[in-house]
Phi, psi and omega in degrees: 000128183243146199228170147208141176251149163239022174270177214211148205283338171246075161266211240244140133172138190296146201272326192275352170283328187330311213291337177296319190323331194273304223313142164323154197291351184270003146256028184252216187291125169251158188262130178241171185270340176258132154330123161212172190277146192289003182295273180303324157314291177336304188295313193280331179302317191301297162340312172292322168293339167087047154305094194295318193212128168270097173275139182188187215195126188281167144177170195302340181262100125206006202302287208267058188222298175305322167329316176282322170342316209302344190244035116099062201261349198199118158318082193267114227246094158291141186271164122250035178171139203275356152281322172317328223264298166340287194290338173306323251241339166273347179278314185299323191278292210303314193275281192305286215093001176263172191261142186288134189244136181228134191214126194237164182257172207285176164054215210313329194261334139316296149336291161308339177292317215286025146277310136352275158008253160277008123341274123026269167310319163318281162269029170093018205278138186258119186212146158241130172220124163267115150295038178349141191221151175286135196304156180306323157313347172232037157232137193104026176200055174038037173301155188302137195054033170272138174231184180243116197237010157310315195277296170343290217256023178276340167271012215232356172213198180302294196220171167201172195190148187249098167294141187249333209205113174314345257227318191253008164320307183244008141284327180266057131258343191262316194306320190282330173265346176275323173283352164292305183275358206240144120155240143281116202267207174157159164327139162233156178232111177282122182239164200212122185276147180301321180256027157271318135352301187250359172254168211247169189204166147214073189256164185247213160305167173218133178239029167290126178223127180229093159217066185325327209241014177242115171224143196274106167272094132312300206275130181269161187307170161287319160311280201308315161316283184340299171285355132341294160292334172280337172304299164291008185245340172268001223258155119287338199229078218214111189225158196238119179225128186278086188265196174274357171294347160275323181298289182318310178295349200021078176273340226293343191296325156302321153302333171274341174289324183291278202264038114291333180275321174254039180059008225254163213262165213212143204212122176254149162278208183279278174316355175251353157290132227137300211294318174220142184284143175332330171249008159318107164336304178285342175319051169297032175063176203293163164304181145064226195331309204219046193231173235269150198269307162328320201269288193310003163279288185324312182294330172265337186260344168244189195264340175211096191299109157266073200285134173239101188063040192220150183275356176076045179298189182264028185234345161263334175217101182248019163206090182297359157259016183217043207227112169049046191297342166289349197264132139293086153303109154248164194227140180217102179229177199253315191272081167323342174310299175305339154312094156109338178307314189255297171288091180305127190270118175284304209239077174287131194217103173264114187177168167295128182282359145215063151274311178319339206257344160282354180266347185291330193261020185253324202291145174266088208238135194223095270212101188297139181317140195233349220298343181278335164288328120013269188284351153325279170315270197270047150263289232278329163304320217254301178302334193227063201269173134352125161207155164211180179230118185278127167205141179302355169286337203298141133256059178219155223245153178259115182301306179305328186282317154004268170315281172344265209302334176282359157291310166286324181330301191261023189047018158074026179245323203288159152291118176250119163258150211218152155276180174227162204145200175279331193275007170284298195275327170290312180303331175290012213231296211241311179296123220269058197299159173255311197222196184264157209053028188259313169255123219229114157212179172273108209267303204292322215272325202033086169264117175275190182091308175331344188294325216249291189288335177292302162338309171284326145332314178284310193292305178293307161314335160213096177303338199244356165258148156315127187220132222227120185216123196247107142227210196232179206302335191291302161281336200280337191262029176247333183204044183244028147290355222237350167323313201305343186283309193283355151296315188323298205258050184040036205258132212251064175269152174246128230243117174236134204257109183260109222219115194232008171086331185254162164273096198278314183296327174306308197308313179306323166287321180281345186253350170251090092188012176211073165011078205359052184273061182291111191259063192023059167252346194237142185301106167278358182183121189279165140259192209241088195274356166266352153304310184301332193276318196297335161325294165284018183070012185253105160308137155256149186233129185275120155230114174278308179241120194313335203272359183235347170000278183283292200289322184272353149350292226291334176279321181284341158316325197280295181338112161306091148146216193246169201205148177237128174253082205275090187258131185269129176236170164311158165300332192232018147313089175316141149278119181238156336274192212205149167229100205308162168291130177111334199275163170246210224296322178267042146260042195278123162261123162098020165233000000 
């Protein structure tokens, strides 16, 4: 067997699986008397991780891996295309918290997945991708579909590995899953030759993990609380920013509970919305690019920056040297990789964010009155909120107002899943989240395509919620073959097409710095998408007239099954505000 890790002897790994490593030999891969094909072995390891649903895609080297399928022992979720499959299969991890499992066939369909991938990887997503591989005697010697997909995917995931020996089947299948799920989480990608498949063992199950040098700190030092607790206890200015390592943890009622009690006004990233609810008093809404004019002044004005799970990328500081330039910064991340990388750290803290937040609420912390920073932060709130501007001439539908009633519509409960784009950021802006599990978009890779399938990923991981997927003309039409699935499987999501005609975020760029020069940013010619969705068995609803908005909202919400919501917005319609790139956070245009 041949593997590659890309984790580094000090990443992520929970200390009680390490512990499985030691256990005697008769509790590892045990031996049984009957023979089987390395086929059905696959299927049971899975089975044993309690995988419920394999998003996947056929093709000749995965043959006898669908064979066994054939008797349904695992729920198999046909794609129509193996990035589509990916992205189901990251909407599912993201909502469930299990790790999404996917299985492409060798060469092209292998490929295709790698966008999926690294997606994936960008934001922590827990996957196992099965690679179909050209059977072992013909790899490396250009056999028909063969890539190297050991070499592809090795900077796009934790780890891979190639099976050699029918033999390591259901360790590097129990191996494959603990590193996915467990640490910082992320892609493992397995490829698997074809006659690994047919050929037979009668090695049994493994609850065996042999990874001496990946190991996980959760829990943070005690030392480190402490300075922590002095931090909060001198600070005046004391803001809290919120990544998706609180959601993934599903932390967030802790965290609302901690700065309700110490007031402290709390700040999200794209991926941390969620973290504390949209109408919560201290909420001043997400950071950076396209974030709220309140988080960012609060990002620039106070003293003592509390990062909880956020990579400090560059669409939140996107000029790190003028990034909380007043602050003592601490960073509490799971992936120690991430310390002192963008942001230099008063207080670097590797652990979960939320043991952090549990040690916290032990800790004795008592955090001096602020109130004139208080009210700084919701007076900025309250003066410079989320706006657009409405007039009775308009004829074009308000995107933003959109969102907003479908925010009431669905009582601020549904899963919103998003494509990227401009219709990414009004939903990040205007939808009223409560909580972790609500939001499913593509943050670190900004994957168009990401909408539709990942919706359906979600829907399958939570079936009895309202699932709500907002894109734009643009991504839908990368992966909205991927429609066909939900009469199949019954998925009653509703697809809102925010349809401008444009690539609107290139055009918007191109019309603030490249002199309006629209540069085949703009659709000289559409198809007709509510034919196309009733094609697939998808109802469609046409909204046109602004004056009609709101009451035709109201129908396809009602409508029993699934639905595309086609709202025509202007063309020169803005994302606002905005910090052009490079500038920093109190450069704000456009609030």
């Amino acid at each position: 067997m041949s593997e590659h890790n890309t984790e580094t002897s000090n990443q992520p790994v929970d200390t009680m699986k390490v512990a499985e490593s030691s256990k005697p030999e008769y509790m590892k891969t045990q031996t049984i008397n009957e023979m089987r094909p390395g086929s059905e072995l696959l299927v049971e390891a899975l089975q044993n991780e309690d995988v419920d649903f394999i998003f996947g895609y056929p093709g000749g080297a995965v043959l006898p891996l669908y064979d066994t399928f054939y008797d349904g022992k695992i729920k198999h979720i046909l794609a129509r295309h193996e990035q589509g499959a990916t992205h189901a299969a990251e909407g599912y991890a993201r909502i469930s918290g299990k790790t999404g499992v996917v299985v492409v066939t060798s060469g092209p369909g292998a490929t295709n997945a790698i966008t999926g991938i690294t997606d994936a990887h960008s934001d922590s997503l827990p996957l196992v991708v099965f690679t179909g591989q050209v059977a072992t005697p013909g790899i490396g010697k250009d056999a028909f579909q063969e890539a190297d997909l050991l070499s592809m995917t090795a900077p796009i995931t934790k780890q891979n590995y190639q099976v050699k020996k029918v033999e390591d089947i259901p360790r590097i299948v129990h191996e494959a899953f603990h590193v996915a799920n467990s640490g910082r989480k992320g892609p493992v990608v397995v490829d698997f030759p074809k006659d690994m498949g047919v050929l037979s063992t009668n090695v049994g199950l493994s609850d065996d993990i042999d990874l001496p040098g990946y190991q996980v700190n959760t829990v943070a030092k005690s030392s480190d609380i402490n300075t922590l607790v002095k931090y909060l206890n001198d600070s005046k200015k004391p803001l809290i920013l919120a990544g998706a390592g609180v959601n993934h943890s599903k932390s967030n009622e802790l965290l609302t509970q901690f700065v309700t009690q110490h007031q402290i006004p709390t700040v999200t990233t794209l991926l941390g919305l969620g973290a504390i609810p949209y109408e919560h008093p201290l909420f001043l809404g997400m950071g950076g690019m396209h974030g709220s004019y309140a988080s960012n002044m609060a990002l620039t004005e106070c003293d003592l920056l509390i990062n909880l799970g956020s990579r400090f990328d560059d669409r939140l500081a996107s000029k790190p040297d003028a990034f909380a330039p007043n602050a003592k910064v601490v960073h509490v991340d799971i992936d120690p990789s991430e310390i002192n990388k963008i942001i230099a750290t008063d207080l670097g803290i590797v652990a979960d964010c939320k043991n952090v937040l549990e040690q916290l609420d032990t800790a004795q912390v008592n955090v001096p009155s602020h109130d004139e920073w208080l009210q700084y932060c919701q007076s900025n709130k309250a003066n410079h909120p989320f706006k657009y501007e409405k007039e009775d001439k308009d004829i074009f539908c308000k995107p933003q107002e959109a969102i907003e009633y479908i925010g009431k519509i669905t009582n601020g409960d549904a899963i919103v899943t998003t494509d990227v784009g401009q219709h990414q950021m009004w939903a990040a802006q205007f939808y009223p989240f409560k909580t972790h599990s609500q939001w499913v978009t593509s943050g670190g890779l900004g994957t168009m395509g990401f909408g539709i399938p990942s919706a359906i990923g979600a829907q399958l991981a939570s079936p009895d919620k309202t699932v709500v997927c907002f894109v734009g003309d643009g991504g839908f039409q990368m992966t909205n073959q991927e429609m066909a699935l939900l009469p199949e499987y019954g998925l009653n999501i509703k697809i809102v097409l925010i349809n401008n005609g444009t690539l609107g975020m290139v055009k918007q760029w191109q019309d603030k710095f490249f002199k309006q020069r629209f540069s085949h940013s703009v659709f000289n010619d559409q198809p007709d998408f509510i034919k196309m969705s009733e094609a697939y068995g998808v109802k469609g609803f046409l909204i046109d007239q602004p004056e009609q908005l709101k009451s035709k909202l109201d129908e396809p919400f009602k409508y029993e099954g699934p639905a595309l919501i086609e709202v025509r917005i202007s063309p020169i319609e803005p994302v606002n505000p905005m910090i052009p790139s490079g500038k920093a956070n109190n450069e704000m245009e456009g609030y």
